[in-house]
CHARMM-style PDB file with segment names, atoms N, HN, CA, C and O in Angstrom:
ATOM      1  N   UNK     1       0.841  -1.208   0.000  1.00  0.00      PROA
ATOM      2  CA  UNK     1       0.000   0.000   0.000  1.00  0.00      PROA
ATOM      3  C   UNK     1       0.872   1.253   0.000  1.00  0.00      PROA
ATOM      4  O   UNK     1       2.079   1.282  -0.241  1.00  0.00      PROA
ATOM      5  N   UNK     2       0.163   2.176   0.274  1.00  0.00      PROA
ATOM      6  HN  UNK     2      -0.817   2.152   0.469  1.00  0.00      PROA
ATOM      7  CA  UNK     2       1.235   3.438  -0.423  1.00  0.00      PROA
ATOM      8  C   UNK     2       1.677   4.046   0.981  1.00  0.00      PROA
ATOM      9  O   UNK     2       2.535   4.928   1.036  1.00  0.00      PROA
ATOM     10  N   UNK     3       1.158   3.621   1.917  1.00  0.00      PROA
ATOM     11  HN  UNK     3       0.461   2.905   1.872  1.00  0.00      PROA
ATOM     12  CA  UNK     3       1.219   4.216   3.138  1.00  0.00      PROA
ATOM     13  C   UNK     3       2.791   2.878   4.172  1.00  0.00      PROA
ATOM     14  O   UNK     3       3.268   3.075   5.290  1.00  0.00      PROA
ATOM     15  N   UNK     4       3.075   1.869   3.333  1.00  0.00      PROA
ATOM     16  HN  UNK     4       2.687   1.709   2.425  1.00  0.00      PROA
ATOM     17  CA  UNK     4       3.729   1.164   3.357  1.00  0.00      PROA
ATOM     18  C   UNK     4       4.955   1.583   2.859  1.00  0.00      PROA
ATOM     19  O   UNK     4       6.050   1.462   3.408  1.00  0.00      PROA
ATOM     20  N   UNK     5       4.681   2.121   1.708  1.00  0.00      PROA
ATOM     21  HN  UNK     5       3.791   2.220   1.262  1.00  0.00      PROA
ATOM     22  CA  UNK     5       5.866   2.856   1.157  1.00  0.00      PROA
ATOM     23  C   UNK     5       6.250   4.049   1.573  1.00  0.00      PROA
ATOM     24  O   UNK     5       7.378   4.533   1.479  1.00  0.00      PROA
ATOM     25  N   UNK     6       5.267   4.535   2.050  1.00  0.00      PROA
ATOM     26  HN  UNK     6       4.350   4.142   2.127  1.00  0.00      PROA
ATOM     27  CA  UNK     6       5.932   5.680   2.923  1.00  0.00      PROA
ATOM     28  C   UNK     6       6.930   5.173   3.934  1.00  0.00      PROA
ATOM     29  O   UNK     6       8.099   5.491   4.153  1.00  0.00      PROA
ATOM     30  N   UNK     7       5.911   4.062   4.629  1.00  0.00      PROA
ATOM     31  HN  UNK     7       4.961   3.804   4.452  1.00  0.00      PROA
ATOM     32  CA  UNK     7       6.963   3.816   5.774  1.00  0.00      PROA
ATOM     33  C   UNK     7       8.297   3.547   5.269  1.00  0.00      PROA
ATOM     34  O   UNK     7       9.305   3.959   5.843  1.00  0.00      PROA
ATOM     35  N   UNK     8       8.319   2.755   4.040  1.00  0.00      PROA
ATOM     36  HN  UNK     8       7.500   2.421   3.574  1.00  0.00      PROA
ATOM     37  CA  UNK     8       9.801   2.167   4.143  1.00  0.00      PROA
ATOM     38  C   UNK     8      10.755   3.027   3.466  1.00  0.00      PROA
ATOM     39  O   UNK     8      11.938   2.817   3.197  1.00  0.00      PROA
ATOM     40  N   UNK     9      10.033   4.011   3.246  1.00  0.00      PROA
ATOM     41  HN  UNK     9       9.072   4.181   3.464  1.00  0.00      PROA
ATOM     42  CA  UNK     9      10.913   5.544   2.555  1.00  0.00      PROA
ATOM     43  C   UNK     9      11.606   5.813   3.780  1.00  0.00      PROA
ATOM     44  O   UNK     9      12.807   5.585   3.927  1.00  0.00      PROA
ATOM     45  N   UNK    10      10.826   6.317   4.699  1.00  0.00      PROA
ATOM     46  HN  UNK    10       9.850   6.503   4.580  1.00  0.00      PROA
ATOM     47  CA  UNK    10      10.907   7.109   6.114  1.00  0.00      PROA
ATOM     48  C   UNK    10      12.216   6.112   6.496  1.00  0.00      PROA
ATOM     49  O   UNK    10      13.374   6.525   6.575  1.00  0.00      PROA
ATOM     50  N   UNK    11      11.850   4.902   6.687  1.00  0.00      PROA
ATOM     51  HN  UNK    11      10.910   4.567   6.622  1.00  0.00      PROA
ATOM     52  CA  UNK    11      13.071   3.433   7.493  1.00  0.00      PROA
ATOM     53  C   UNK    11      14.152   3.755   6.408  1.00  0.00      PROA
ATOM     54  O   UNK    11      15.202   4.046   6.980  1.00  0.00      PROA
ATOM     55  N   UNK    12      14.245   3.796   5.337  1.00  0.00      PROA
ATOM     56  HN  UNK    12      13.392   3.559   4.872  1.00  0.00      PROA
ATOM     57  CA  UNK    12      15.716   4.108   4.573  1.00  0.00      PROA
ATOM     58  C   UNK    12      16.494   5.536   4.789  1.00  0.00      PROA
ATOM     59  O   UNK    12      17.706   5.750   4.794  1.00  0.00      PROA
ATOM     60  N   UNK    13      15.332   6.494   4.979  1.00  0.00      PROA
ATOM     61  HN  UNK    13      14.347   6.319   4.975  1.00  0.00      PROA
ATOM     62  CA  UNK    13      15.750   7.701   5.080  1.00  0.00      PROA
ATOM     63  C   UNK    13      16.660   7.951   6.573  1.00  0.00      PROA
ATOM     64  O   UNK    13      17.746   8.508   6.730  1.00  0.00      PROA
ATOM     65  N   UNK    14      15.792   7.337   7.517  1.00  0.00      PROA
ATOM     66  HN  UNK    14      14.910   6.885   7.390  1.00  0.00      PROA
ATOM     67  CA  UNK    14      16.190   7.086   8.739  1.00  0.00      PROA
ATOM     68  C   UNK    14      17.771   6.778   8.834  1.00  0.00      PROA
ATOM     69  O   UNK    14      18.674   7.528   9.202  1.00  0.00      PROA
ATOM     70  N   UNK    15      17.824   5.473   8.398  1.00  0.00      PROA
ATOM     71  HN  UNK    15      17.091   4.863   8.099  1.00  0.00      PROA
ATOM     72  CA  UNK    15      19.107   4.678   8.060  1.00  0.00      PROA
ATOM     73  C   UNK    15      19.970   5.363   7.796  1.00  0.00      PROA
ATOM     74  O   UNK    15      20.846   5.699   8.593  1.00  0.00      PROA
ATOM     75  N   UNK    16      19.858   5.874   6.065  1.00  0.00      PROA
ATOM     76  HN  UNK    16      19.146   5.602   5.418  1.00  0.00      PROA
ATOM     77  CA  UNK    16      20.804   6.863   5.672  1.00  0.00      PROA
ATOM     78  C   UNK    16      21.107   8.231   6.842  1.00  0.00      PROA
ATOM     79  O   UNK    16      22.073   8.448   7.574  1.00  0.00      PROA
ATOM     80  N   UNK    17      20.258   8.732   6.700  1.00  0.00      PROA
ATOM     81  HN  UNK    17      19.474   8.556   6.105  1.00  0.00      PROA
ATOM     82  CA  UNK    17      20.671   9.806   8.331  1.00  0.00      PROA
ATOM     83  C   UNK    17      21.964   9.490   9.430  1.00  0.00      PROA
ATOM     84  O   UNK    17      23.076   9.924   9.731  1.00  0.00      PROA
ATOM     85  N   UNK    18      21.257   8.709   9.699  1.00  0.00      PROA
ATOM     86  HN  UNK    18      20.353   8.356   9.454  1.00  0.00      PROA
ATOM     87  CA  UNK    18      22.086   7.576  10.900  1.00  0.00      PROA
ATOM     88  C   UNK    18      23.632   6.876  10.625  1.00  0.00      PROA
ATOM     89  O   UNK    18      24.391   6.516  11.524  1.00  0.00      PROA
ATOM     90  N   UNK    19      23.909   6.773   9.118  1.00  0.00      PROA
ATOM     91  HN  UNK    19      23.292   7.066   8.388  1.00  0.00      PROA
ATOM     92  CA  UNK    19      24.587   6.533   8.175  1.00  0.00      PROA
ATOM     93  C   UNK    19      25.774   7.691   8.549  1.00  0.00      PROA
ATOM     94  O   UNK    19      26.758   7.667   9.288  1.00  0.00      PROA
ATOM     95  N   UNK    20      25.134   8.788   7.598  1.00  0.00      PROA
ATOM     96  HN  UNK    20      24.335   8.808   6.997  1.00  0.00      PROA
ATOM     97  CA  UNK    20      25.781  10.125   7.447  1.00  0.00      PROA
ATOM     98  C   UNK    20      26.700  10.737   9.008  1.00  0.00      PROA
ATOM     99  O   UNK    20      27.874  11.034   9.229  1.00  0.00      PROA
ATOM    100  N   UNK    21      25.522  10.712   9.786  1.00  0.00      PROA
ATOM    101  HN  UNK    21      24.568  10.471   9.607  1.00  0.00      PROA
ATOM    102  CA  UNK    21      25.667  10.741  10.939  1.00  0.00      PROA
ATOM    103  C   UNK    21      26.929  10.227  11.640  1.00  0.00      PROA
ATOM    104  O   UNK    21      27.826  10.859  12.198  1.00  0.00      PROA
ATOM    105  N   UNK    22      26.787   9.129  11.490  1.00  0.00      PROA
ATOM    106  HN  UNK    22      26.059   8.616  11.036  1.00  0.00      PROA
ATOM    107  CA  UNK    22      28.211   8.760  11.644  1.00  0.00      PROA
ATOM    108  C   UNK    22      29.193   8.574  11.142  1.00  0.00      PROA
ATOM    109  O   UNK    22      30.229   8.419  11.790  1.00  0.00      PROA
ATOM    110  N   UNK    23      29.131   8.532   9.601  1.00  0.00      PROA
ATOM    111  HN  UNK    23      28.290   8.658   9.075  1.00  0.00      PROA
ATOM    112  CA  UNK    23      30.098   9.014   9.376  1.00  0.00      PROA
ATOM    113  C   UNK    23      30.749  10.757   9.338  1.00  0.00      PROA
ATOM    114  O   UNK    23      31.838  11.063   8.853  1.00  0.00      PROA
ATOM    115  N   UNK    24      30.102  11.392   9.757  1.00  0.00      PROA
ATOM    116  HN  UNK    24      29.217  11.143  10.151  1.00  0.00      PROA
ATOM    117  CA  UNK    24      30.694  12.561   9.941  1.00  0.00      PROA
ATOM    118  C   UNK    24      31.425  12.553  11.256  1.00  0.00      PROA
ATOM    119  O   UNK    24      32.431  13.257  11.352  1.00  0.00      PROA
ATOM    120  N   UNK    25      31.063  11.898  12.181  1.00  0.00      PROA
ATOM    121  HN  UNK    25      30.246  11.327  12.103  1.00  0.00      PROA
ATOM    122  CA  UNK    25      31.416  11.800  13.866  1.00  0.00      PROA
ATOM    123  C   UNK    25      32.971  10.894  13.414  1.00  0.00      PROA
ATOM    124  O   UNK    25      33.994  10.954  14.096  1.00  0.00      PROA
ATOM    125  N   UNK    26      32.854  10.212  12.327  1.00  0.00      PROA
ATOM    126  HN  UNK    26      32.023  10.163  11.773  1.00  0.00      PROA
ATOM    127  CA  UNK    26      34.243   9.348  12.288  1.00  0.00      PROA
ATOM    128  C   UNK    26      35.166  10.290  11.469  1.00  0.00      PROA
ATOM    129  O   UNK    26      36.397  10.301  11.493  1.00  0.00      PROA
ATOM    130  N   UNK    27      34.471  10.951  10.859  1.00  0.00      PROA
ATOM    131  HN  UNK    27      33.471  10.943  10.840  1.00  0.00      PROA
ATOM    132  CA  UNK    27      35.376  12.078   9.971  1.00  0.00      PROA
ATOM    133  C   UNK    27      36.318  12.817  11.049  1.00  0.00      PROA
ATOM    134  O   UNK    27      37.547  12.834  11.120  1.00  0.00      PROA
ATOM    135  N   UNK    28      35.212  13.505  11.978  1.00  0.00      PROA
ATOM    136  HN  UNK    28      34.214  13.491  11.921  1.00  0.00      PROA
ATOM    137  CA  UNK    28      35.631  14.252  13.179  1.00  0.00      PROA
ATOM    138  C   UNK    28      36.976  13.596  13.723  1.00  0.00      PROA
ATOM    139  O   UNK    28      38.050  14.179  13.573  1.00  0.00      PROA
ATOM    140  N   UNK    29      36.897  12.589  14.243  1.00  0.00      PROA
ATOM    141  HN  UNK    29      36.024  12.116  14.365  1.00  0.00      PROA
ATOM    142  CA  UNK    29      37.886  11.881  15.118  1.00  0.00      PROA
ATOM    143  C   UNK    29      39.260  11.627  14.125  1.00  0.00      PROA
ATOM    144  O   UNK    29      40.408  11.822  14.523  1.00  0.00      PROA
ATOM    145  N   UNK    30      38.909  11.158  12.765  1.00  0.00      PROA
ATOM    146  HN  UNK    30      37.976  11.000  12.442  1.00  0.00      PROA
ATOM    147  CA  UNK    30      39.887  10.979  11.971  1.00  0.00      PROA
ATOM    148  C   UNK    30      41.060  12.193  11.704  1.00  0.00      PROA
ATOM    149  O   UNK    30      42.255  12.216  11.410  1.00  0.00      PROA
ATOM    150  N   UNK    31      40.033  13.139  11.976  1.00  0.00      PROA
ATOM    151  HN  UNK    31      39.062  13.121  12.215  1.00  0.00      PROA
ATOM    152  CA  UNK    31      41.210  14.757  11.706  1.00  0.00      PROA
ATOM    153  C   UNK    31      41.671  14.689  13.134  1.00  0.00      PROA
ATOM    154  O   UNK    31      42.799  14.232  13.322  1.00  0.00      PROA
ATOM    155  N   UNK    32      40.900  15.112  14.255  1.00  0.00      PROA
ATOM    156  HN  UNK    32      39.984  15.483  14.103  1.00  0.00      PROA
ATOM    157  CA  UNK    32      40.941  15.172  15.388  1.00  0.00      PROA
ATOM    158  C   UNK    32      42.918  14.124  15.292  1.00  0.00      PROA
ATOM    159  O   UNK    32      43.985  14.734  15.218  1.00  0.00      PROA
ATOM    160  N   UNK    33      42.804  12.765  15.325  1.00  0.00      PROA
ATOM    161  HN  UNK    33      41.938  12.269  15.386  1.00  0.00      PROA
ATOM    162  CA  UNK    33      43.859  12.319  15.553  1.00  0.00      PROA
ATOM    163  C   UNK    33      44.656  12.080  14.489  1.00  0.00      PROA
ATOM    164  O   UNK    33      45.390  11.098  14.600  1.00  0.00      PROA
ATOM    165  N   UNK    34      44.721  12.767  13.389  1.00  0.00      PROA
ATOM    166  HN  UNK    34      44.124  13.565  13.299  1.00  0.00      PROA
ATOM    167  CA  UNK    34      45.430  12.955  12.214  1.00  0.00      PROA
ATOM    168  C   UNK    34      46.698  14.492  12.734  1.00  0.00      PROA
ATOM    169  O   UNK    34      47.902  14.714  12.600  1.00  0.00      PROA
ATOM    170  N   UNK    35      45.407  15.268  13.390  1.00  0.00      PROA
ATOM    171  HN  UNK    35      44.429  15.088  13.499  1.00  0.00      PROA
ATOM    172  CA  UNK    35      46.648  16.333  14.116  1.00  0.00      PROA
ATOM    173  C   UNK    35      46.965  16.036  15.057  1.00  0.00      PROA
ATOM    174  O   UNK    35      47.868  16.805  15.386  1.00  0.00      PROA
ATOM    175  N   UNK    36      46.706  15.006  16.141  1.00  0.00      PROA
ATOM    176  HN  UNK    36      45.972  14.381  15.873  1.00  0.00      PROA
ATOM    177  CA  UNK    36      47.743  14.521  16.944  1.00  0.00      PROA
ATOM    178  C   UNK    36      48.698  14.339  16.461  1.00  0.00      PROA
ATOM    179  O   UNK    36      49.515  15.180  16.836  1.00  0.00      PROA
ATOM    180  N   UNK    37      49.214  13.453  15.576  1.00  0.00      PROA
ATOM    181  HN  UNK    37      48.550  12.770  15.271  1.00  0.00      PROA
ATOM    182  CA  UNK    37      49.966  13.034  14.833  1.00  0.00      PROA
ATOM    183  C   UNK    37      50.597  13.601  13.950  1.00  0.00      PROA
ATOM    184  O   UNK    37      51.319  12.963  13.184  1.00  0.00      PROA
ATOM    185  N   UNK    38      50.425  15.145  13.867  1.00  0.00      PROA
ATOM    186  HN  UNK    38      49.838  15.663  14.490  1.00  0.00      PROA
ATOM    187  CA  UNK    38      50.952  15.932  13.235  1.00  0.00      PROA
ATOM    188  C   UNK    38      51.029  15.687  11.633  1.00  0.00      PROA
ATOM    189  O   UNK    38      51.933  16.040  10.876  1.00  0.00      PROA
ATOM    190  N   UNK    39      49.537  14.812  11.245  1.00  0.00      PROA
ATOM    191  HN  UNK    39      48.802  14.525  11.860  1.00  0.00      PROA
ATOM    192  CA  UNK    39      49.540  14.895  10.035  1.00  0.00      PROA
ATOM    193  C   UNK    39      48.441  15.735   8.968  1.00  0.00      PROA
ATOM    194  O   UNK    39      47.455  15.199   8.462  1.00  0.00      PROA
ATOM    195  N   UNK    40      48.874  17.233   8.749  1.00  0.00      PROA
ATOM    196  HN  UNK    40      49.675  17.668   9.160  1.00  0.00      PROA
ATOM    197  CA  UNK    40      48.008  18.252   8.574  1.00  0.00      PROA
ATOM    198  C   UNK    40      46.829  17.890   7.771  1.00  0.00      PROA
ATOM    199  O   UNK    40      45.649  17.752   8.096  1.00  0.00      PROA
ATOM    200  N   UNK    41      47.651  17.731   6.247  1.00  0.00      PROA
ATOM    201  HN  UNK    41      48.609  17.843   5.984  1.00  0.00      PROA
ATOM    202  CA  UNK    41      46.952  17.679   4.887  1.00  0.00      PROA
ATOM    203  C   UNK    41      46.195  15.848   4.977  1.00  0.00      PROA
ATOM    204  O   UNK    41      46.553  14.756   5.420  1.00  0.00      PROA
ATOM    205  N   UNK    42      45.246  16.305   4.408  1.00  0.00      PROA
ATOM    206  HN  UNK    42      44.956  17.192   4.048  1.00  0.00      PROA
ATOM    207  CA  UNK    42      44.242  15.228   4.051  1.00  0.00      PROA
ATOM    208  C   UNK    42      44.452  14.300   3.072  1.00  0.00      PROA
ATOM    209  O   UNK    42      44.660  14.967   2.058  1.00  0.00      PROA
ATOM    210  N   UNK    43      44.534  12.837   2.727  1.00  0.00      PROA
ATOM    211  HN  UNK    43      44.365  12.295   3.551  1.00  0.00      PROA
ATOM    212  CA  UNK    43      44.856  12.935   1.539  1.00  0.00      PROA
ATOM    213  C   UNK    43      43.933  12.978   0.848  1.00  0.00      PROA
ATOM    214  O   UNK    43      42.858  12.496   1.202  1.00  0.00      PROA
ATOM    215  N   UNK    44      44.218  13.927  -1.040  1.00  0.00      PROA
ATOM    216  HN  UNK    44      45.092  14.319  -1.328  1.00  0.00      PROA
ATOM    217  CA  UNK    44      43.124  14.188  -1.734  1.00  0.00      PROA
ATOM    218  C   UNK    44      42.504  13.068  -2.535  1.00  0.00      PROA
ATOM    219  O   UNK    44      43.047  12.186  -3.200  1.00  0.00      PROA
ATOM    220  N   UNK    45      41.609  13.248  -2.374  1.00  0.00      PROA
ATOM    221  HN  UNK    45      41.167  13.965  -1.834  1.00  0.00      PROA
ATOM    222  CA  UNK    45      40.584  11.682  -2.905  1.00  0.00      PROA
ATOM    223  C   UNK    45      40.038  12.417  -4.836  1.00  0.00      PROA
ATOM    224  O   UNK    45      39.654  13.466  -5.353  1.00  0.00      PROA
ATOM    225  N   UNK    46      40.308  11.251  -5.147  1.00  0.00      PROA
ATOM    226  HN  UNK    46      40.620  10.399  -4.727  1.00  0.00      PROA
ATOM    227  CA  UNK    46      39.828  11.103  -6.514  1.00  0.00      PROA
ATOM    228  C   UNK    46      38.312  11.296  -7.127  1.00  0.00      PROA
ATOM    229  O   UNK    46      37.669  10.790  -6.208  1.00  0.00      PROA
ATOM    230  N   UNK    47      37.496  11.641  -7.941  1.00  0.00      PROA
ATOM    231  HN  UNK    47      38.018  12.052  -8.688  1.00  0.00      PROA
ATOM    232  CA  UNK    47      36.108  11.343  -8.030  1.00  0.00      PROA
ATOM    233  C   UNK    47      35.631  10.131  -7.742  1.00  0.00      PROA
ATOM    234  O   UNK    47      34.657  10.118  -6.990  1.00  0.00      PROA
ATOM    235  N   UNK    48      35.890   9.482  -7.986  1.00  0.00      PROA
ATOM    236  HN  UNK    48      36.681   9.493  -8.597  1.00  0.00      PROA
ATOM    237  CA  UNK    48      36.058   7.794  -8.389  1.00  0.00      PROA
ATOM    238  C   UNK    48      35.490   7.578  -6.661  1.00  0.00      PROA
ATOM    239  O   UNK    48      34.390   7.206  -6.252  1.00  0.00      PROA
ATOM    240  N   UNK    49      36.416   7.879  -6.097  1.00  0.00      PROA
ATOM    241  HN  UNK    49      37.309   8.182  -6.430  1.00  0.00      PROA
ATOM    242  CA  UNK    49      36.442   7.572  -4.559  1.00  0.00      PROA
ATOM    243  C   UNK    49      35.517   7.927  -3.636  1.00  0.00      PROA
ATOM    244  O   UNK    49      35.297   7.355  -2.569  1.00  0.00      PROA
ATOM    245  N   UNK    50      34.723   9.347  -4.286  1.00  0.00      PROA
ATOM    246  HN  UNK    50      34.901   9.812  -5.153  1.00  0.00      PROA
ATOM    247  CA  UNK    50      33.444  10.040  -3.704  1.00  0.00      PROA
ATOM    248  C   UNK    50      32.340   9.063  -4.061  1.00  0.00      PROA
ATOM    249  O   UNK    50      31.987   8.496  -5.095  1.00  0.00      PROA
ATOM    250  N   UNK    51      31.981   9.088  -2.946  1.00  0.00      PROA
ATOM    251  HN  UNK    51      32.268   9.549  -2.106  1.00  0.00      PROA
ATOM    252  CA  UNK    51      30.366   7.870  -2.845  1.00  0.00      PROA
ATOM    253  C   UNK    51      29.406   9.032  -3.230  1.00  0.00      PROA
ATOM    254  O   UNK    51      30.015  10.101  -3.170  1.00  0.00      PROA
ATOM    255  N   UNK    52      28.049   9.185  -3.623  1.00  0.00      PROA
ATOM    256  HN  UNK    52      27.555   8.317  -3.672  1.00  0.00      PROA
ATOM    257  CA  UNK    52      26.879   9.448  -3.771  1.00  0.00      PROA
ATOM    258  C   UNK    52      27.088  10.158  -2.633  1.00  0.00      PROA
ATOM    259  O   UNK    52      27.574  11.284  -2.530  1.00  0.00      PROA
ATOM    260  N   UNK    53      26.749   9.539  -1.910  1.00  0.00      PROA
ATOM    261  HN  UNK    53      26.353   8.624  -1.993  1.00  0.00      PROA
ATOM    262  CA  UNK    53      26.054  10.045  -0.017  1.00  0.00      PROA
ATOM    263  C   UNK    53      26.846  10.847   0.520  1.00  0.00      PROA
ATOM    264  O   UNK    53      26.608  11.453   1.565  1.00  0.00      PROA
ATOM    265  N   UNK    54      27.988  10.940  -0.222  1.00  0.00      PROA
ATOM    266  HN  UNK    54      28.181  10.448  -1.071  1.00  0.00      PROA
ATOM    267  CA  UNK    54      29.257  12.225   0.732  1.00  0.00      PROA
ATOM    268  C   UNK    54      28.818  13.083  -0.153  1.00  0.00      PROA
ATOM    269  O   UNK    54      29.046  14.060   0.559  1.00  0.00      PROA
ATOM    270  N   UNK    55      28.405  13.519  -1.051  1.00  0.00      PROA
ATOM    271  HN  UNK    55      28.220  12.725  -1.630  1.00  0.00      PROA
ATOM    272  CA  UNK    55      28.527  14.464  -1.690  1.00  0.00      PROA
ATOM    273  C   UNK    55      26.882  15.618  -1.141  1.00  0.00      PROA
ATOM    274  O   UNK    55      26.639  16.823  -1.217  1.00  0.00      PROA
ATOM    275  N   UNK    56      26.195  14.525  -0.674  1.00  0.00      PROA
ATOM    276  HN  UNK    56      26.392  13.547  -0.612  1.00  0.00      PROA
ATOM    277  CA  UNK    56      24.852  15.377   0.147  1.00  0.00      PROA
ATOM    278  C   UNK    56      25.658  15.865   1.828  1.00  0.00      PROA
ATOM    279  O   UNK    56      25.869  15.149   2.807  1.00  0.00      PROA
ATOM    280  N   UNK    57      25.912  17.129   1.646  1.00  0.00      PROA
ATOM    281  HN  UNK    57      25.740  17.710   0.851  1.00  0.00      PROA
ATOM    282  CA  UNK    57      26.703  18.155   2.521  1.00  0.00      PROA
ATOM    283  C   UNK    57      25.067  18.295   3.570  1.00  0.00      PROA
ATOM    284  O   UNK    57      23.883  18.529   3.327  1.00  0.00      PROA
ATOM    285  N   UNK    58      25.990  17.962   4.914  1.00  0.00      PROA
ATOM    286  HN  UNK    58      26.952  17.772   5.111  1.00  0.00      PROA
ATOM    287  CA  UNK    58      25.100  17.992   6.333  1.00  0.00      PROA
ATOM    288  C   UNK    58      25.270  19.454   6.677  1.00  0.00      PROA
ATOM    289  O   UNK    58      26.318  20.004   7.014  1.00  0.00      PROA
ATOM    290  N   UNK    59      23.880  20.083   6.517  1.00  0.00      PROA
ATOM    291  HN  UNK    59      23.028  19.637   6.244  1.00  0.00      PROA
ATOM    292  CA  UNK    59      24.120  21.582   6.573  1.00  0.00      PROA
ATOM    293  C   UNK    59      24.685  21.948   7.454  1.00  0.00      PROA
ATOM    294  O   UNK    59      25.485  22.848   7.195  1.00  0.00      PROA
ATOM    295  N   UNK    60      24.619  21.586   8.610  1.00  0.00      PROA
ATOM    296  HN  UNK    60      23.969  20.856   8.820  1.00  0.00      PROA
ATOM    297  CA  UNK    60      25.369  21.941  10.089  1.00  0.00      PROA
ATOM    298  C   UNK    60      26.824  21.988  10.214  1.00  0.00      PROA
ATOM    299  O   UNK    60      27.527  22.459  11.108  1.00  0.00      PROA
ATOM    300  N   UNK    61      27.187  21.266   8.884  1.00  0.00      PROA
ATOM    301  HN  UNK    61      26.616  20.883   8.158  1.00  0.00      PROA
ATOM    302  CA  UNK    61      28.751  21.511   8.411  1.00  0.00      PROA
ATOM    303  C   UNK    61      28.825  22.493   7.396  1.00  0.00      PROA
ATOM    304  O   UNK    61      28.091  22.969   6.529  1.00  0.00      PROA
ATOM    305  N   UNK    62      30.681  22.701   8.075  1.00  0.00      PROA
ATOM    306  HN  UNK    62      31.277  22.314   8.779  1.00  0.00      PROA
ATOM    307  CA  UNK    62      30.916  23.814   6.484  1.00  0.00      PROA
ATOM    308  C   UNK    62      31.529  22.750   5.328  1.00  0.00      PROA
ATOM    309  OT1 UNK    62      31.789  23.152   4.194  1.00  0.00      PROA
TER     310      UNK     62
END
């Protein structure tokens, strides 16, 4: 039913959120102890290497 599909929109959307979510919290920690380590620069990633889902920017970030 269509109200089924809502739900399972909402349960993926959820997911993905939850997804993003953490991976931004692992992003965090990854710099976080990248400058412990006194290692400034990031390394630069290829297109190839960008997933879909990184490229939808979590507004709460710059």
């Amino acid at each position: 039913t269509r109200e089924n599909t809502i739900n399972g929109r909402r349960r993926m959307s959820n997911k993905l959120n939850s997804a993003l979510s953490e991976n931004n919290s692992l992003k965090e920690e990854n710099l976080s102890l990248r400058m412990q380590l006194g290692i400034s620069a990031l390394p630069s990633r290829t297109p190839d290497q960008t997933s879909e889902v990184e490229i939808i920017k979590d507004p709460a970030r710059k």
